[in-house]
N, C-alpha and C positions, 0 to 999 in steps of 0.2 A: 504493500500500500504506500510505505513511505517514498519508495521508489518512483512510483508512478507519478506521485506527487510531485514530487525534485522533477522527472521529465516532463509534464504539463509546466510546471515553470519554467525550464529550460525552453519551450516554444516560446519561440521568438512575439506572434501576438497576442498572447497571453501575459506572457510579461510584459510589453508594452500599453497592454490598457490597463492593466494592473497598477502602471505607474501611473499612467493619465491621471486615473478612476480615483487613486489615494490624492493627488495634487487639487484636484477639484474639490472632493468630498473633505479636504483639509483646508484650502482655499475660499471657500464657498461659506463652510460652516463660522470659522472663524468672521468673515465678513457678517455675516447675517447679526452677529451676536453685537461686531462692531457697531454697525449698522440700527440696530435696536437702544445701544447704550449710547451712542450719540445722540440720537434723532428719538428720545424715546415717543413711544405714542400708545393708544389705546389698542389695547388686544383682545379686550373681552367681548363677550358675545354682544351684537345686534344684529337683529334681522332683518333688516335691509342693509349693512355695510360690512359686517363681520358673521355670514349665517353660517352657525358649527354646524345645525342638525341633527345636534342632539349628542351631541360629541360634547365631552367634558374638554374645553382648554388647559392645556399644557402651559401651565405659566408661574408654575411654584418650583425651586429647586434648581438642583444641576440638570435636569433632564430637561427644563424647560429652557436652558441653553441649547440643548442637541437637538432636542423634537420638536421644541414649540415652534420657533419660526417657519417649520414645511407644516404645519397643520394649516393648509388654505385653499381657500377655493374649490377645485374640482376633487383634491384630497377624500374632503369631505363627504362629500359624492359619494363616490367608491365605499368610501367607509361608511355611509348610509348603506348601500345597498348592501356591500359585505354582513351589516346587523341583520338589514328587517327583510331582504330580499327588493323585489320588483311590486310597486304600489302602486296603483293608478291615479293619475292625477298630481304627480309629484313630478322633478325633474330629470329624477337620478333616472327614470328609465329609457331616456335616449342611449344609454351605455351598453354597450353587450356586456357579456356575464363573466368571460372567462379570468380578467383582472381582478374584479371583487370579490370571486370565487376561490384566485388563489390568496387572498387577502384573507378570507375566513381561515383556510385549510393553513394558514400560517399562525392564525390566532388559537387559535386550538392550539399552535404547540408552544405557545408562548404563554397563552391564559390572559384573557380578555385586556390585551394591548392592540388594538386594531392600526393606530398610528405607525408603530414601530414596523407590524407585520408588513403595512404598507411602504413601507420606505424600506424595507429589506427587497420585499419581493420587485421593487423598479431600482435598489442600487445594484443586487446581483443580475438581474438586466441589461442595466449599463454597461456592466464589465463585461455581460457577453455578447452583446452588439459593440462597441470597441475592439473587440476579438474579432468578431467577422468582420466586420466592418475592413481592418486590414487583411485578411486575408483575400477578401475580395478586391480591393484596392491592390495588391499586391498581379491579384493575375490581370487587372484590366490596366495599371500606368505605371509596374514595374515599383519594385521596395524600396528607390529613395525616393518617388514619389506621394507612397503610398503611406509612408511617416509624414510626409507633411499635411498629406490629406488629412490622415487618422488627428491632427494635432487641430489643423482647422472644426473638424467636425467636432471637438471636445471643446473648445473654446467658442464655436456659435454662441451671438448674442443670448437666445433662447437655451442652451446646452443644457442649463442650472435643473430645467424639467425635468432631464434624466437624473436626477437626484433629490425629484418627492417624487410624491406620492400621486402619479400623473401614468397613465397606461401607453404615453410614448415608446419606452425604453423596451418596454415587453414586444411592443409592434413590432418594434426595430429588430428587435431580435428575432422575431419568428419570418420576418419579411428576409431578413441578411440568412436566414438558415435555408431558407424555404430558395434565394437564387444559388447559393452556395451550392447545396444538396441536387437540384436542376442541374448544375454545372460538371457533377461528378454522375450524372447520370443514375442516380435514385429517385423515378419518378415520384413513387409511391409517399419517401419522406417530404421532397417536397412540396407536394400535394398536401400533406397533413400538418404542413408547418401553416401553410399557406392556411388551411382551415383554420388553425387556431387563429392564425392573426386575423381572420374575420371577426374572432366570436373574441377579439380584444379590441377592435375600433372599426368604424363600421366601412372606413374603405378600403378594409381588407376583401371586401369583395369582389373589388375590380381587378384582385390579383387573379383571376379566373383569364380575363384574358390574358396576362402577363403568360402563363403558364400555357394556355392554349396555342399563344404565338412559339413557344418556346418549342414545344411539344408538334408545331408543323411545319417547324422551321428545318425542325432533325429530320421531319421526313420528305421534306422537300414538297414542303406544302403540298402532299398528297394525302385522303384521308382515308384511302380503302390500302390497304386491311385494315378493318375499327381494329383497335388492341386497348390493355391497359393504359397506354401512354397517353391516349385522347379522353382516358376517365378520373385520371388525376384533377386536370383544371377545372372540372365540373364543381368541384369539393367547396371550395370556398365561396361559390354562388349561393351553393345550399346553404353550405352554413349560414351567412347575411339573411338569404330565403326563412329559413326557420326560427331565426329569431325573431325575424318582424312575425311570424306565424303564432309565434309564442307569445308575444306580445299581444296581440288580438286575441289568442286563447284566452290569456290572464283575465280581458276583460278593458286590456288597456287603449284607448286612442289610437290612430294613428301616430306613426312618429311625425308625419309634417305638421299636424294638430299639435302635439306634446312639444315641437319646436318654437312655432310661432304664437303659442299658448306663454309656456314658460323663459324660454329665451329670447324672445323677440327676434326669430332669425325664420326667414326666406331665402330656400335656392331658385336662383334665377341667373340670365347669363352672367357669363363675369366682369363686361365691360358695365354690370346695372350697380355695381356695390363700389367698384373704382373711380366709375362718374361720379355716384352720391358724396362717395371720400375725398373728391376733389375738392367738389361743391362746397363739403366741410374745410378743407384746409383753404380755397377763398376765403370763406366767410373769417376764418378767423376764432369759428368752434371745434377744429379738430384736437380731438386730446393727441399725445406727444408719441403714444403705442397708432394712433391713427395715421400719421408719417412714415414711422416706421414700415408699419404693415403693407402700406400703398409700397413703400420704397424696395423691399423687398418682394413684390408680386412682380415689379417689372423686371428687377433683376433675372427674378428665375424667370418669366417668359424668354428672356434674352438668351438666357444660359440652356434651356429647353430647346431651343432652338439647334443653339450650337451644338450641344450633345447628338443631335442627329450625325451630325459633323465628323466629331470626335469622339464619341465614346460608341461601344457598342449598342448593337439596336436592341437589346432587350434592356439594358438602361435607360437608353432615351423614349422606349416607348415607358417604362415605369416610371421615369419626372413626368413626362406628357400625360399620365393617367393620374398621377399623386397631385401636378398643377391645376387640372382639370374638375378634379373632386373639392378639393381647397378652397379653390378663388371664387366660383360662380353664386356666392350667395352675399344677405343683405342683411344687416342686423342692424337695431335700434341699443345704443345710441351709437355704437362702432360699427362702419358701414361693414369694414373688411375686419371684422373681428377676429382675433386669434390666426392670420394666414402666417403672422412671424413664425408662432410658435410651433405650430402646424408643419413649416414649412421645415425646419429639420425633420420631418420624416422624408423629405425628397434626397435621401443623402448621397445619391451619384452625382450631386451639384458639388461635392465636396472633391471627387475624383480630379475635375477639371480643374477645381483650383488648387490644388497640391499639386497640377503638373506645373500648373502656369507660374505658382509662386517658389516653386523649388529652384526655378531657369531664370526668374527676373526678380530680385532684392528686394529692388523698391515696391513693388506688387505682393511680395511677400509682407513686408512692414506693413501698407496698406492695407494689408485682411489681418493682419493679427491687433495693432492698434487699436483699430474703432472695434473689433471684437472682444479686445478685454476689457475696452469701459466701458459696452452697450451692455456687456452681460453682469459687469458689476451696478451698473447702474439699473437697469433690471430687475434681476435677483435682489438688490436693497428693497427698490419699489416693491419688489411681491412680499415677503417678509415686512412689511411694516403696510400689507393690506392696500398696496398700490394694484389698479389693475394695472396691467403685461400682456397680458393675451390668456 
């Protein structure tokens, strides 16, 4: 055992997000606490600024330097649903189940700590999308690029997500397992990585076509003989399919009702939420994540683009599918609500600029700069109850 152990550290990205993962989760924590003792503010419950849910706050103690600051926002959620299940009429049921789920099956071996479970089960997460993450980066822009990548995508302004209590980190990793596993020709695992990541955010369903192009791309886009290989991609369809099926059993709404009921958010095209976001930064009402979010949607159109270009096609069609799902809706009072945060999950965006900043300095400077003070400054705002995305 201990052997095997010493060898999985001895790989190479293992050990490398290993480092990342401790420089962040030590970086990060310490700031939050900074961040809290300079600027202090209100932390206790109010239900319209600060809604726990019914969650006791973390704010007495040494633990309420470690946990208290990631008790927020969609945390909570999760940790709603993780107690009482799926309720009709509530918010938390826009989520699929499999994040909350492991949130319980954590809490059981911890005994009624839902916080912590949660932030175990998205920091072990982290470390292993950081893991694939370079391995894949390694077979698509070669290993000295693929450390520069893996460093940008750990210092994204939004990055800090992968360190609460947030069903990003879990995506990531079933999406980075699920092309991995495709790449070494195990339909089967990646078909079922791919399920799961459905039944942990809900555009893990468009990974159906990710796999289906994958899947007739090996056979040269022919589809007679049917075989296993064309019943893989189906998987993650269902999964999506039987949730919302499930939800209707329970008794619950539609999800676009449960959407524009609870969150004030419409899908529509996506030039209907970047016009309105305009509209707001004219007028001079845009909040500061409202900039952001616009600034970042053109970016990756730009970089969607180019990945056609430069990266392979089943990358550029996964940002084109992850851009697609992200950007097209409307939200009150944030036109382009949450597309920053969101948008680390498009993470082949990261491939092209680990190639680009590894060969030009100044370009290099450039993404890492405004990335460590958008995500410090960030990360303070979400800990002291600022929204972020």
């Amino acid at each position: 055992m201990k052997g095997r152990l010493l060898k999985l550290w001895r790989w190479k990205p293992i050990r490398r997000a290993m480092l990342l993962y401790l420089i962040m989760r030590f970086g990060l924590s310490l700031w939050a606490v900074l961040a809290l003792v300079v600027v202090p503010v209100e932390t206790g419950p109010d239900k319209a600024m600060r809604p726990y849910l019914g969650s006791e706050p973390v704010d007495e103690g040494l633990v309420s330097l470690l946990l208290g600051p990631w008790q927020r926002f969609d945390t909570l959620h999760y940790i709603h649903l993780a107690r009482y299940g799926y309720e009709a009429g509530t918010h938390h049921t826009v989520f699929p189940p499999l994040y909350p789920l492991l949130i319980r099956v954590v809490d059981v071996l911890l005994g009624e700590q839902y916080l912590l479970a949660a932030l175990l089960v998205s920091n072990l997460s982290a470390i292993g999308y950081l893991t694939v993450f370079l391995v894949l980066a390694e077979r698509e822009i070669g290993s000295v690029d693929a450390e520069r990548a893996q460093i940008y995508a750990a210092l994204y302004p939004w990055a800090f997500f992968l360190l609460a209590g947030y069903s990003e980190p879990l995506f990531l990793l079933l999406v980075g397992l699920a092309l991995w596993m495709g790449q070494r020709g195990r339909g089967w695992v990646s078909g079922l990585c791919s399920t799961l990541a459905a039944l942990t955010r809900l555009q893990g369903g468009v990974l159906a076509l990710l796999l289906a192009f994958e899947a007739l791309r090996a056979r040269k886009f022919r589809l007679w003989p049917l075989g296993a290989d064309l019943l893989w991609p189906v998987l993650p369809a269902l999964a999506s399919f039987f949730f919302l099926i499930g939800r209707a059993w329970a008794g619950i709404e539609p999800i676009s009702i449960t959407y524009a009921t609870h969150w004030h958010h419409a899908s529509t095209f996506p030039w209907v939420g970047m016009a309105t976001n305009v509209r707001h930064m004219i007028a001079g009402t845009a909040h500061p994540t409202d900039w952001f979010d616009f600034l970042v949607a053109c970016l990756l159109i730009v970089l969607t683009v180019i990945a056609w270009r430069q990266l392979s096609p089943i990358y550029a069609l996964y940002m084109t599918l992850a851009v697609l799902f992200n950007i097209p809706h409307v939200r009150t009072p944030h036109p382009m609500c949450s597309v920053g945060r969101h948008s680390i999950e498009v993470f082949p965006v990261f491939f092209l600029l680990g190639r680009w900043g590894s060969r030009t300095p100044w370009l290099n400077r450039l993404i890492l700069y405004p990335s460590i003070i958008l995500c410090l400054y960030l990360s303070g705002q979400f800990v002291m109850w600022g929204w972020v995305g």
